[in-house]
C-alpha positions as CSV (number, residue, x, y, z in Angstrom):
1,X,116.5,80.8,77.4
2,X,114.7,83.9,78.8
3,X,116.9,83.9,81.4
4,X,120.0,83.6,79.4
5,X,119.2,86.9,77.5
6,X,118.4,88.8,80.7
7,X,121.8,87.7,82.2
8,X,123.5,88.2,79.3
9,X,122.2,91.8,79.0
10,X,122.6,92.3,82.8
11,X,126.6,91.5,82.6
12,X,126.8,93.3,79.5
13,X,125.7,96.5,81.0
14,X,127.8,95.8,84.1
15,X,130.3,95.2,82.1
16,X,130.4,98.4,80.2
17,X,129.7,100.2,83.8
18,X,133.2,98.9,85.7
19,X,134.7,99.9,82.5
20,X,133.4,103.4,82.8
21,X,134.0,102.9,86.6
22,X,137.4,102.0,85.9
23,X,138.2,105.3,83.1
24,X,136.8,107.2,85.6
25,X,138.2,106.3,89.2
26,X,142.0,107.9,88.8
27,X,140.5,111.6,88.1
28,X,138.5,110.9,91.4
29,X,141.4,109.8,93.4
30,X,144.3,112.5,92.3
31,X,141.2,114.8,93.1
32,X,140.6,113.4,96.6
33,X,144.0,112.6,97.3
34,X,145.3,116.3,96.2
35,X,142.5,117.9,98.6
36,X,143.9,116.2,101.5
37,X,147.4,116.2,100.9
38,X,148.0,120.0,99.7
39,X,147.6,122.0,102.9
40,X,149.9,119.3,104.5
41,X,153.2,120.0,101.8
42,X,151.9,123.6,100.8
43,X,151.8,123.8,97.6
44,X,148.7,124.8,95.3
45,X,146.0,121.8,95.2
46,X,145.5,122.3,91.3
47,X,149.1,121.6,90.4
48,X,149.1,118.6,92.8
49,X,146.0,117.5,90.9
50,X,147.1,117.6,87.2
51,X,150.4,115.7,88.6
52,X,148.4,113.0,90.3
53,X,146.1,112.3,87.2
54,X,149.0,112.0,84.8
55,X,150.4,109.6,87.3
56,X,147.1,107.8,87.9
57,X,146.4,107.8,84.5
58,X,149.4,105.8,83.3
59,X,148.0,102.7,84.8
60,X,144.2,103.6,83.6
61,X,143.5,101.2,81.4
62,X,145.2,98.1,82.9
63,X,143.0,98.8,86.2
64,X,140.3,98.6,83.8
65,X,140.8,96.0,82.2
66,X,141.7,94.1,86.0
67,X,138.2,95.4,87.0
68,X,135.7,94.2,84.1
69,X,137.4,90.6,83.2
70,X,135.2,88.5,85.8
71,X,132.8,90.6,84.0
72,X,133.8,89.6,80.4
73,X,134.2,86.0,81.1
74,X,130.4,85.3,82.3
75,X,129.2,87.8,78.9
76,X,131.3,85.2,76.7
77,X,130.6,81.9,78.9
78,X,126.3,83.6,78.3
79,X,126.9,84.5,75.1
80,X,128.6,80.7,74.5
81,X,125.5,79.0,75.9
82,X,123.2,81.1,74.1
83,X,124.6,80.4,70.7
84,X,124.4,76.6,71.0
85,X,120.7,76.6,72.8
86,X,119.6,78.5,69.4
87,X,121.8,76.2,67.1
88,X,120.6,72.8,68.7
89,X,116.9,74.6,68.5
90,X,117.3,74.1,65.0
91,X,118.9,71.3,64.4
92,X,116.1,70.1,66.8
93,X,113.6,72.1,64.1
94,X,115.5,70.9,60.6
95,X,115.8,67.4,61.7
96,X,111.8,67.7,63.1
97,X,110.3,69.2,59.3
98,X,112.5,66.6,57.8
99,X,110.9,63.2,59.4
C-alpha cells in the first residue's frame, strides 16, 4: 500500500506538471517561432509575437487537456485501488473485532 501512495503522489505531481507544461508551451512557441520567422517577412518580432500567442492560445487548453489524460487516468485507476485496499482493510478489521 506504500507503494500505492508514492505512485499516486508521483502521477499527481506529474500530472499537475504537463498541465503547467501544457499552459505554458504556446507562449514559448509564438516566442521561438516569431524570432525565427521575423527577419524573413520583415516585420517587427513583438507584433509577430502577440499574433502568434492569441493564435496559439486558442487551442491552449485542449492541448492540455490531450497532454495530462494518460496522466489522469493512472491518478484515478491509483486512487481506485487505494480506496478499496483501505475499505477491504476494514471490513477485514470489523469482521476480525467482531468474531
Amino acid at each position: 500500500m506504500k507503494w500505492d501512495i508514492f505512485l499516486l503522489i508521483f502521477s499527481l505531481s506529474l500530472l499537475f506538471l504537463w498541465f503547467g507544461a501544457g499552459y505554458v508551451l504556446p507562449l514559448a512557441q509564438a516566442e521561438a517561432i516569431a524570432e525565427q520567422l521575423a527577419p524573413r517577412i520583415s516585420t517587427d518580432e513583438d507584433i509577430l509575437r502577440s499574433n502568434l500567442q492569441d493564435i496559439l492560445n486558442s487551442g491552449r487548453l485542449r492541448q492540455s487537456v490531450v497532454y495530462c489524460t494518460p496522466w489522469a487516468i493512472l491518478s484515478l485507476l491509483l486512487m481506485a485501488r487505494l480506496l478499496c485496499d483501505v475499505v477491504k482493510k476494514q471490513r477485514n478489521h470489523t469482521c476480525s473485532s467482531l468474531d
